[in-house]
C-alpha positions in Angstrom: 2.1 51.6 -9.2 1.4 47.8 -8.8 -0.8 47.1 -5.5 0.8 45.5 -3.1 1.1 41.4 -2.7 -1.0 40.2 -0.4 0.3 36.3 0.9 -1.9 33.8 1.0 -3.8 33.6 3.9 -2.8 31.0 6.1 -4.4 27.9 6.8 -6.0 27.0 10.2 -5.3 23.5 12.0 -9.2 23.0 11.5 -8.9 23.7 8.4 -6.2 21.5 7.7 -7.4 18.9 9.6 -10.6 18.6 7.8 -9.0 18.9 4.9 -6.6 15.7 5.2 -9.5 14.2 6.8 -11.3 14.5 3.1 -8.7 13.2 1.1 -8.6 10.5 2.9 -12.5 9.8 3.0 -12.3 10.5 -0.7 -10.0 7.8 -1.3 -11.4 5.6 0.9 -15.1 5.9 -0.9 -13.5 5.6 -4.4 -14.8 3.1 -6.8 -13.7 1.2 -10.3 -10.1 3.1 -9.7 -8.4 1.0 -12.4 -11.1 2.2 -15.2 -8.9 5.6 -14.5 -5.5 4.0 -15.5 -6.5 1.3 -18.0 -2.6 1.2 -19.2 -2.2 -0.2 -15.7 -5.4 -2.7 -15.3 -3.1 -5.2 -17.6 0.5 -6.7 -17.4 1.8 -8.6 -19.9 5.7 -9.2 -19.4 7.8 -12.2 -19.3 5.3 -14.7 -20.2 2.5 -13.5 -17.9 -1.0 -11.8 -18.9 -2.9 -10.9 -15.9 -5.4 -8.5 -15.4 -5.3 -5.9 -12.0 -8.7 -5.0 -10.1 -9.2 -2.6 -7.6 -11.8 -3.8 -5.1 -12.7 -2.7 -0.9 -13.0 -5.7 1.6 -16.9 -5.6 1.5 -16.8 -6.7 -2.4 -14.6 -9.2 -1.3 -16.7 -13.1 -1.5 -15.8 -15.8 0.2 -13.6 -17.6 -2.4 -11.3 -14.3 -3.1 -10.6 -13.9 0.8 -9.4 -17.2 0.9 -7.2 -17.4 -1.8 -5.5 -13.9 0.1 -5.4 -15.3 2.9 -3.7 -18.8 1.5 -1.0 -17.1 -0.4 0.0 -14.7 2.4 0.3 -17.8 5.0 2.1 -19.7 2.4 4.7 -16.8 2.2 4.7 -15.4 5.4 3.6 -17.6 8.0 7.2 -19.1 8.7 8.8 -15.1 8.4 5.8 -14.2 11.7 6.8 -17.3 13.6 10.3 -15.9 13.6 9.4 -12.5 15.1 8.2 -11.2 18.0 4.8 -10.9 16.4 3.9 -14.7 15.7 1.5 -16.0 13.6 -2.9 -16.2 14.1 -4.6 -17.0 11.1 -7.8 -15.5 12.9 -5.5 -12.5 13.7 -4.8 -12.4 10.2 -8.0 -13.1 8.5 -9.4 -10.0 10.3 -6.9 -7.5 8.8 -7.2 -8.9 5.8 -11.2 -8.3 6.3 -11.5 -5.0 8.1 -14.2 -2.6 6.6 -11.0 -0.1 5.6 -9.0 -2.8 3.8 -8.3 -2.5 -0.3 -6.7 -4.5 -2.5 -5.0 -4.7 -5.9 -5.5 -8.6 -7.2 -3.7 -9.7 -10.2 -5.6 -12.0 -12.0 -4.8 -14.6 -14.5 -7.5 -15.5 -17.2 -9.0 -18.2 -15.1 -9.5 -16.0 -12.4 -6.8 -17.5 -10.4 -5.0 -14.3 -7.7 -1.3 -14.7 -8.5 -0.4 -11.4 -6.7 -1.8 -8.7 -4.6 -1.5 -5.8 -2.1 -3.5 -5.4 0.8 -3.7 -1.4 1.6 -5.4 1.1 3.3 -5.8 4.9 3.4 -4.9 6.7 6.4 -3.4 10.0 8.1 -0.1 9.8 10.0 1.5 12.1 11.4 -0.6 15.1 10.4 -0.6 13.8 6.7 -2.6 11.7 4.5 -0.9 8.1 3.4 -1.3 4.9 1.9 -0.4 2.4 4.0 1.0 -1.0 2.5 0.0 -3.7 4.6 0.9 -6.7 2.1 2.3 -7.2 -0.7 2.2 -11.1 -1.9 3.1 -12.5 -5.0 2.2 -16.7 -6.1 6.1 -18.0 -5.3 5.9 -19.1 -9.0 5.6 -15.9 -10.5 8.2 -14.2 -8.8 10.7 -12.4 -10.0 8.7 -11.8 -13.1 7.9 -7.9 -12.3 4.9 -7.7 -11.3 5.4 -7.0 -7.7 7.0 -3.5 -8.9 4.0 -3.1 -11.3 1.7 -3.4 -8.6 3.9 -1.0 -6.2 3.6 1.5 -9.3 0.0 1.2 -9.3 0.0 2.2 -5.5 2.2 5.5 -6.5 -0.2 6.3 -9.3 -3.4 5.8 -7.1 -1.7 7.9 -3.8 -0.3 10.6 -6.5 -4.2 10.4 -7.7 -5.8 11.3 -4.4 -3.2 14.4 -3.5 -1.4 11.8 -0.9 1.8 12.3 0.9 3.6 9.3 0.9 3.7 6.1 0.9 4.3 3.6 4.1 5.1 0.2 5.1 6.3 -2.5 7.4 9.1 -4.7 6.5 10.7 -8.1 8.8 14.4 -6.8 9.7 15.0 -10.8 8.8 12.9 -10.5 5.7 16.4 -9.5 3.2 14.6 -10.2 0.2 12.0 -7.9 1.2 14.3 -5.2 2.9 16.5 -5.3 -0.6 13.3 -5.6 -3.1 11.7 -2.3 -1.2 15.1 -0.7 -0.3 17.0 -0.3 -3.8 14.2 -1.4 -6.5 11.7 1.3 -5.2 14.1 3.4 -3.4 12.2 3.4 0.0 13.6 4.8 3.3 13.5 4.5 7.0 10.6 6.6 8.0 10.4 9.3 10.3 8.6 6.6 12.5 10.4 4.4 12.1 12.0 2.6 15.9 15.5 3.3 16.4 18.1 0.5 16.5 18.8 0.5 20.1 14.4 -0.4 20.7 15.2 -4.0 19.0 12.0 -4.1 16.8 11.8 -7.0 14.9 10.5 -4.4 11.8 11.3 -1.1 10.2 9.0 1.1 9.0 10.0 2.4 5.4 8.3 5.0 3.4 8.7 6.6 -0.1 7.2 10.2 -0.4 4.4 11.0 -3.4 3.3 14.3 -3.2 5.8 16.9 -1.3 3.1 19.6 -2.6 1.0 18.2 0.4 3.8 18.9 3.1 4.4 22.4 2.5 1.0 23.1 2.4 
């Protein structure tokens, strides 16, 4: 006669806290992430060849934060000053630099940033998420893909580290953005998202990676 099941013991707030709270420090310590999908480090469609490189905002020198920081204010400075939020390049520089900033910068073979995404690893909600605080690509290159190829890269790296989803901040005004987010990567109004009636300027969207992590 078979023993009887026993269920899997259940796990503790502590222990789920610290848990979450590892993933997350994991993440956040990683290093040379792209040498672990080198299928991704390269894209070469419609025209473009352009290497991607995973680097934290301590590696980042001098001339790199200034290229990120011009491209962003070329394509979202005017976007701010039509929000509630405005626009401070000193407000900005800072979150570009903060110790728990990382980027993905696509490169082109003279070193030139013609993309990127500025993210970060957190814990929401009781669960452990990427965070999307930019995503800017060189107005000249648009259109070409590689904004989704980057996005991808994101999925691949929060499926990597055993997070839940991912999350971001789109301008209600921002259509392109709502539309590009919204039915290319199939994002959705998140959970904290503010309802209509607060009159945000911005929605919170999210897109979830690992559902294992929820019902855990």
């Amino acid at each position: 006669m078979p023993g009887k099941h026993r269920s899997k013991p259940r796990e503790t707030r502590r222990g789920k806290k610290a848990r979450i709270f590892a993933l997350v420090k994991t993440a956040s310590e990683a290093d040379g992430l792209m040498c672990k999908f080198p299928h991704l480090a390269v894209y070469k469609e419609y025209g473009l060849d352009l290497k991607i490189e995973y680097v934290s905002s301590n590696n980042l020198d001098k001339k790199t934060i200034d290229e990120v920081f011009c491209l962003l204010k070329c394509n979202m400075k005017r976007a701010y000053e039509e929000s509630d939020w405005g626009w401070s390049d000193t407000a900005k520089r800072d979150e570009l630099t903060d110790e728990s900033a990382r980027y993905l910068l696509a490169k082109d073979a003279n070193e030139k940033i013609i993309g990127f995404s500025h993210f970060r690893f957190d814990i929401e909600e009781s669960y452990p998420i990427l965070y999307c605080y930019e995503l800017q690509i060189d107005p000249e290159f648009q259109r070409k893909g590689l904004g989704q190829h980057i996005m991808n890269v994101l999925f691949v790296i929060a499926h990597n580290f055993r997070l839940v989803k991912i999350v971001l901040t789109v301008f209600k005004h921002n259509i392109a953005g709502l539309n590009f987010y919204m039915k290319s990567m199939a994002f959705r109004h998140d959970e904290t998202c503010p309802k209509e009636e607060e009159g945000k300027c911005y929605v919170i969207l999210s897109k979830f990676v690992d559902m294992n992590e929820i019902n855990r």
